[in-house]
C-alpha positions in Angstrom: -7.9 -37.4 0.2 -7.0 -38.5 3.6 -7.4 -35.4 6.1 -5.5 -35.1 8.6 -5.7 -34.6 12.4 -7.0 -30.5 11.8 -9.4 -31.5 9.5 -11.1 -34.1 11.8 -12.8 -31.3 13.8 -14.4 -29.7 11.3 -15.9 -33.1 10.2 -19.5 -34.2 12.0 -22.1 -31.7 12.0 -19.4 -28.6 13.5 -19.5 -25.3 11.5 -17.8 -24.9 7.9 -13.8 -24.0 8.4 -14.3 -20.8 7.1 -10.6 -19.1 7.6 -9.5 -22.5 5.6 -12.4 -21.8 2.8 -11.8 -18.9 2.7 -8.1 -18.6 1.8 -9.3 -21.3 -1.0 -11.7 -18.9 -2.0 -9.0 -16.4 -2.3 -6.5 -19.1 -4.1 -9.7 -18.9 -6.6 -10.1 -15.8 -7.3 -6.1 -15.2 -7.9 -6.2 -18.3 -10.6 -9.2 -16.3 -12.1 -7.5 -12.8 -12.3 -4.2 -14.5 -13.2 -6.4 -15.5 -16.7 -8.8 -12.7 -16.9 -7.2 -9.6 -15.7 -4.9 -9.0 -18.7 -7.9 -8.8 -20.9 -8.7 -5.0 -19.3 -5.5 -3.9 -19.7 -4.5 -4.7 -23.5 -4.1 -1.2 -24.3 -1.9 -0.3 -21.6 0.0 -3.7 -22.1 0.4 -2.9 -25.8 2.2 0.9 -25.5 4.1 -0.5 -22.3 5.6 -3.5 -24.0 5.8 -2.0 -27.3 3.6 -4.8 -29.2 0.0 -4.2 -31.1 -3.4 -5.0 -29.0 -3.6 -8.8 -30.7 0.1 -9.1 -29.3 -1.1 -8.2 -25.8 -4.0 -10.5 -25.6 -1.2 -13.4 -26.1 -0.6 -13.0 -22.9 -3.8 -14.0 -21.8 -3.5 -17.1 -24.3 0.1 -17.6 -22.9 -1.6 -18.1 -19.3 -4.4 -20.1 -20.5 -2.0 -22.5 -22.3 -0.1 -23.3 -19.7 -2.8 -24.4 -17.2 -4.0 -26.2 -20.1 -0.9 -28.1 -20.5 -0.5 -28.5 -16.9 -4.0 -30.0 -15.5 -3.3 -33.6 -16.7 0.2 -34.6 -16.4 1.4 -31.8 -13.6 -1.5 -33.5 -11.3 -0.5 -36.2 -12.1 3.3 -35.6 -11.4 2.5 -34.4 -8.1 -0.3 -36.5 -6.8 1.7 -37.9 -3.8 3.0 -34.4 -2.7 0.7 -33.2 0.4 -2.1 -30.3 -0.8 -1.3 -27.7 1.1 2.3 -27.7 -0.1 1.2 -28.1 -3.3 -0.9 -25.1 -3.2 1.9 -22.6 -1.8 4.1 -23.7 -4.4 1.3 -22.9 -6.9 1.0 -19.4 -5.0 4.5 -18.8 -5.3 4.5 -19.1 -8.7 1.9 -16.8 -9.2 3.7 -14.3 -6.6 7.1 -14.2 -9.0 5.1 -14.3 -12.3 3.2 -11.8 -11.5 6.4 -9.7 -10.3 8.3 -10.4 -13.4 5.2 -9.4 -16.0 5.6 -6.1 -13.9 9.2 -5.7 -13.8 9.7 -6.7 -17.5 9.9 -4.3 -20.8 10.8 -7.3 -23.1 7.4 -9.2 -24.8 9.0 -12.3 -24.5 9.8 -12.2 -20.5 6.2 -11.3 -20.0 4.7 -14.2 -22.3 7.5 -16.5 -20.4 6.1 -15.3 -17.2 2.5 -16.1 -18.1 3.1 -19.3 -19.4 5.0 -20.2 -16.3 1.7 -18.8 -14.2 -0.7 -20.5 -16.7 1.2 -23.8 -15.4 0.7 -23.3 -11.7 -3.1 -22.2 -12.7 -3.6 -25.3 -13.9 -2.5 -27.6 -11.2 -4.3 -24.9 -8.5 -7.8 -25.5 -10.6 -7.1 -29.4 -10.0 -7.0 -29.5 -6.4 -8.9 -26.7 -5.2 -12.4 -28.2 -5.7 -10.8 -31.9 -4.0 -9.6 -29.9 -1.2 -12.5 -27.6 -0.1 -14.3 -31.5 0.0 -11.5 -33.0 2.1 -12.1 -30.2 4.6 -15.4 -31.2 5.8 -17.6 -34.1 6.3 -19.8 -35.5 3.3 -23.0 -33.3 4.4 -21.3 -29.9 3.9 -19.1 -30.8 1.0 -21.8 -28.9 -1.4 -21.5 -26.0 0.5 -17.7 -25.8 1.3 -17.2 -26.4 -2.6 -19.4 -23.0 -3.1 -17.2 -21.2 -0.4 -13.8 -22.3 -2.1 -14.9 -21.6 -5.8 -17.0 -17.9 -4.9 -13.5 -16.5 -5.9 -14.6 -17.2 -9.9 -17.4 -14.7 -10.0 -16.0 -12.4 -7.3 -12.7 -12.1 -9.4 -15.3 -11.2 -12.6 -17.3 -8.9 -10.7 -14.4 -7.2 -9.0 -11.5 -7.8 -9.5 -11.6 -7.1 -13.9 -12.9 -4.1 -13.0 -11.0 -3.2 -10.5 -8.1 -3.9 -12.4 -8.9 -1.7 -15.5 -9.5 0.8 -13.1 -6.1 0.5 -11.3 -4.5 -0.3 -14.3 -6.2 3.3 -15.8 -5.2 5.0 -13.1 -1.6 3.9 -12.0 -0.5 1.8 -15.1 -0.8 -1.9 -15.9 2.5 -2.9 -14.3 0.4 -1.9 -10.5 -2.2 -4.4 -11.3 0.7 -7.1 -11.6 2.6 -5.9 -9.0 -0.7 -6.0 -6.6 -1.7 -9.8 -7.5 2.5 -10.5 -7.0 1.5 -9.2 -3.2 -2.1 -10.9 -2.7 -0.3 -13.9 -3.7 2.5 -14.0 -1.1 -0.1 -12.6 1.6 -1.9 -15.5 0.6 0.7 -18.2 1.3 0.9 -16.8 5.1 -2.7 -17.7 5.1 -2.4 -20.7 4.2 0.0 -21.8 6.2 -1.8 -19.9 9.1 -5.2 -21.5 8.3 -5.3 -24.7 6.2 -4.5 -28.0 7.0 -2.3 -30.4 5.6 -4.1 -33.1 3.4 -1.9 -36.2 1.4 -3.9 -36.8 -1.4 -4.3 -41.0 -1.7 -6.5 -41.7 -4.7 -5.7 -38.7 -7.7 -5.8 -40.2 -11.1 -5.6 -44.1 -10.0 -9.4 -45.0 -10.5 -9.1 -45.5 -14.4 -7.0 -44.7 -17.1 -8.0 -41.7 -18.6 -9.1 -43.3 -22.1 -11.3 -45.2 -19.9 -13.3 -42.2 -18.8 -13.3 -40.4 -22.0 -15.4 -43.8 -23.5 -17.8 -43.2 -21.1 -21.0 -42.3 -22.1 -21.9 -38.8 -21.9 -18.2 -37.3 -21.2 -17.4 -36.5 -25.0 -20.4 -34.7 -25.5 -19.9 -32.7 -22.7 -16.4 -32.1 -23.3 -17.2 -31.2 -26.9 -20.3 -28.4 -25.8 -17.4 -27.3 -23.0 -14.8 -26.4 -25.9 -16.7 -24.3 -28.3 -18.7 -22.4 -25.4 -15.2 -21.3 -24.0 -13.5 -20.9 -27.3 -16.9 -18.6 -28.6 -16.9 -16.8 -25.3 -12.7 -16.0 -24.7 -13.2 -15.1 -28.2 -14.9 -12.1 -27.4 -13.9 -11.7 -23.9 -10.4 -11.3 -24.4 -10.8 -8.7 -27.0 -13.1 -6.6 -25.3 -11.3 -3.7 -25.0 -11.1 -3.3 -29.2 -14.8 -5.0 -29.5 -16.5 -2.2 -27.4 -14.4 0.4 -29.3 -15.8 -0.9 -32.1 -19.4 -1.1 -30.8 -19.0 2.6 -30.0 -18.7 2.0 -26.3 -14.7 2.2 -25.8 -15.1 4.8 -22.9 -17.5 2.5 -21.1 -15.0 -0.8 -20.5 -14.7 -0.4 -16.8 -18.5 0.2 -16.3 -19.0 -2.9 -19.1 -16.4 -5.2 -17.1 -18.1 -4.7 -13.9 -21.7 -4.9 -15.0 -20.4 -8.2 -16.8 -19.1 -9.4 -13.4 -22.0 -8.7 -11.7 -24.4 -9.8 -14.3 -22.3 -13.5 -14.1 -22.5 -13.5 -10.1 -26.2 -13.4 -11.0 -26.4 -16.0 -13.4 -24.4 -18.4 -11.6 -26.8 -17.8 -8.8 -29.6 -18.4 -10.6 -28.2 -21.8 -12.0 -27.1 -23.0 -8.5 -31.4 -22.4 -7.7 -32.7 -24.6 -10.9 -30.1 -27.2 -12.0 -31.1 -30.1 -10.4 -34.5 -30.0 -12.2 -33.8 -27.7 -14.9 -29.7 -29.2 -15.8 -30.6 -29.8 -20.1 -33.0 -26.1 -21.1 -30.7 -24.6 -18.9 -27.9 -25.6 -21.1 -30.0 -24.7 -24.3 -31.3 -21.7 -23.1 -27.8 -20.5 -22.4 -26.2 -21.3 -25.6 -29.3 -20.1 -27.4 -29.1 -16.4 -25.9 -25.2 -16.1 -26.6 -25.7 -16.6 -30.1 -29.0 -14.0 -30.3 -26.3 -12.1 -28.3 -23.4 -12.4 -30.8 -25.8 -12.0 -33.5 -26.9 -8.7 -32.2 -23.7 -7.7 -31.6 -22.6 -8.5 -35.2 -25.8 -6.3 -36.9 -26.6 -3.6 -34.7 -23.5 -2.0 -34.0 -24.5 1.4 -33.5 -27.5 0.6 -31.2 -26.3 1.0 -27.7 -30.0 -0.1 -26.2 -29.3 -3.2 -27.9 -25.8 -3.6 -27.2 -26.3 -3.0 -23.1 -28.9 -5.7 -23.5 -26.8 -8.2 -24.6 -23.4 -7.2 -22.2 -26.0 -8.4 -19.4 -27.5 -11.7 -21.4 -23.8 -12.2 -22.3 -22.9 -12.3 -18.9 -26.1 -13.5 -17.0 -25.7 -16.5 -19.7 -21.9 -17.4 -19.2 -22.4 -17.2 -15.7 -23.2 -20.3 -14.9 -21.5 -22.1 -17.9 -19.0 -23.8 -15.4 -21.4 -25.0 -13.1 -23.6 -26.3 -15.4 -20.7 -28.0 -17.5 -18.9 -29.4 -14.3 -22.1 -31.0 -12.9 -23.2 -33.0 -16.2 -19.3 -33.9 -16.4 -19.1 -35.3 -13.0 -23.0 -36.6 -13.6 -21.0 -39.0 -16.5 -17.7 -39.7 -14.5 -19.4 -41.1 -11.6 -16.9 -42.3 -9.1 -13.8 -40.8 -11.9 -15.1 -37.1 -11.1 -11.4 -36.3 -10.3 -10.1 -37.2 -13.6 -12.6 -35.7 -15.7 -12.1 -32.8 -13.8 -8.1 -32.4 -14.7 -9.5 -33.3 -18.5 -12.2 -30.5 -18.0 -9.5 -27.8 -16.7 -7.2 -29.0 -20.2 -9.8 -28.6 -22.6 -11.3 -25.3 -21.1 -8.0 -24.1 -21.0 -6.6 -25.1 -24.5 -10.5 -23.2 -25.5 -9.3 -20.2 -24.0 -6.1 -20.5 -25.3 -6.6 -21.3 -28.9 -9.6 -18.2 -28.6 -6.4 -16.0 -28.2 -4.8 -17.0 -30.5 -8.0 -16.8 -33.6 -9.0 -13.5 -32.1 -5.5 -12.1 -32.3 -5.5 -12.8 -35.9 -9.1 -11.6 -36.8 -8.3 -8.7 -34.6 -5.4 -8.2 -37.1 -7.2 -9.4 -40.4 -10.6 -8.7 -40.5 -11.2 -6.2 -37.8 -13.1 -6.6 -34.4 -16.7 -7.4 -35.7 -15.3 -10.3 -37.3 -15.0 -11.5 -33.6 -18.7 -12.1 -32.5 -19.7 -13.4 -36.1 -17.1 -16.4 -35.9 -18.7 -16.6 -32.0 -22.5 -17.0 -32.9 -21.0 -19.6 -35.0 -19.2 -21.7 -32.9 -22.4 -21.5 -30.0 -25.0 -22.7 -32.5 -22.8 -25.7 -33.1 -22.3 -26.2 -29.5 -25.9 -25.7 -28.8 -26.5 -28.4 -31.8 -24.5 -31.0 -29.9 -26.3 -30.6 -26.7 -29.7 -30.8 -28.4 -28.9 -33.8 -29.8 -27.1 -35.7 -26.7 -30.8 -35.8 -24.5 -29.5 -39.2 -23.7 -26.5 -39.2 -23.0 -24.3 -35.7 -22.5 -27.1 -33.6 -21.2 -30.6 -35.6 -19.8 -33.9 -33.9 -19.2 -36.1 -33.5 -16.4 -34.2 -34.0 -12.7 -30.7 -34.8 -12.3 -29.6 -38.3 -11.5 -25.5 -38.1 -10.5 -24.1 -41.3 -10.1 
């Protein structure tokens, strides 16, 4: 990206543009609560919109498919468009979506609405990373990343919660209607605080078969896909998973200690990935399966069951950073293309999660949920073991 005039002055040892990171911080954590809130509210959703639990959650997978189908070609599509209009355009969308899911009583509006949101998700996880780097010089570019993408956890840690709670209290449409106005209060912000970038080099380094040949990327990819897929699988049906752990009164307190437990985790990950990149990886996957184990077997032990809502979450918590670096580790100089690859394959994870758990929800019943989960994390853990070469290295990162 090419900044322009604004952006010089915040270039060359000056302060980090904080009322710019900020508002991309905020940017995050509405493309986080567009994909995550729903999952608090499925029981509300389901009487409001007249559809079973497992229909609900579609609406999560609705959202996730979209941005998954978006990342590639949409960025792509607009690459020559300036950022900053980009992004308002993308906040827009999420401003009417959000409106319509609230305004709606017909199932298929609201999935149409979602899907249309999951498509401005998509091309709003693309650029957001770029332009938090664009906004400073090359020696603050680590930290006004972290400031731009602090809206991921903050949205888990508060704003599930805090949803499920609003959602309790004045009905699921209010939680809707209030992300309809965060996002249009956003777009004054940005136009108020962020400068306008022209993006010159998105998606022109390689073709995209190109970087997927690279060495390490497929692995990576392929550990990203079932760790989403395992984790939505059990994330999205919450709600009907803790019922059936015994623990249904306790979602809101669940969802936030889940949020704050993966504010932790990503913490401690930001402290010991440069030495510790590959057993972090392994360590992770390996608790989520003792995790979905546990929850499979003991389901009447709450001592247990609290134990693993907080190494669920502690572990997950730093499953993007640590899949983002070693991706970007790979792609060298292509970062930016693996990244719109990344945001597809997570997305199509989450998505196609949706979908399974809606039909095991329907089949087999909610403790068929974490069994299929521990499942697909031991394979995923399998495939990281065995790329120590290339995929996931030991001992102290070397990004290209």
């Amino acid at each position: 990206m090419n900044p322009s005039n604004p952006t010089r002055s915040c270039e060359g040892g000056q302060g980090l543009p904080l009322a710019a990171l900020l508002a991309l911080t905020m940017a995050s954590f509405i493309a986080t609560a567009n994909e995550s809130v729903p999952a608090g509210l499925l029981s509300g959703i389901a009487q409001g919109l007249g559809v079973s639990e497992a229909g609900a959650g579609q609406l999560v997978t609705a959202c996730a498919f979209g941005s998954g189908l978006a990342a590639i070609p949409l960025t792509a599509l607009f690459a020559e468009w300036p950022r900053r209009r980009l992004l308002v355009v993308a906040l827009s969308i999420f401003a009417a979506g959000n409106a319509m899911t609230a305004a709606t009583d017909s199932f298929p509006a609201a999935l149409l609405a979602r899907f249309v949101i999951g498509l401005a998700t998509g091309v709003t996880w693309s650029l957001l990373a770029g332009y938090a780097r664009a906004l400073v010089g090359p020696a603050q570019q680590g930290r006004a990343m972290a400031v731009a993408m602090a809206g991921i956890p903050l949205a888990l840690a508060l704003g599930v919660p805090l949803g499920s709670w609003l959602g309790a209290t004045a009905g699921w449409r209010s939680v809707f209607l209030f992300l309809a106005a965060m996002a249009a209060v956003l777009i004054a912000w940005v136009y108020a605080a962020v400068p306008e970038l022209q993006d010159s080099q998105t998606l022109r380094r390689k073709r995209l078969p190109e970087v997927l040949a690279t060495p390490g990327v497929r692995p990576v990819l392929a550990v990203l896909s079932l760790w989403i897929f395992a984790h939505y699988l059990m994330y999205t049906y919450v709600s009907p998973m803790l019922a059936w752990l015994g623990f249904a009164p306790y979602l809101q307190q669940v969802l936030l200690i889940f949020g704050l437990g993966a504010v932790v985790g990503n913490w401690l990950v930001g402290v010991l990935i440069d030495r510790w990149l590959r057993s972090l990886v392994l360590a992770c996957l390996a608790a989520l399966v003792a995790t979905a184990v546990g929850f499979a077997l003991s389901p009447s032990n709450s001592v247990l069951i609290g134990i693993g809502i907080v190494v669920w979450a502690m572990s997950f918590g730093g499953a993007p950073t640590l899949l983002q670096t070693a991706l970007a580790d790979h792609a060298g100089a292509d970062a930016g293309i693996a990244q719109s690859v990344l945001v597809t394959v997570f997305n199509l994870a989450f998505a196609g999660s949706g979908a399974l758990g809606g039909a095991l929800l329907d089949t087999c019943g909610a403790g068929a949920l974490p069994c299929v989960a521990a499942g697909l994390l031991a394979t995923a853990g399998f495939i990281a073991w065995q790329a120590s070469h290339s995929g996931f290295k030991a001992g102290y990162r070397s990004g290209k």
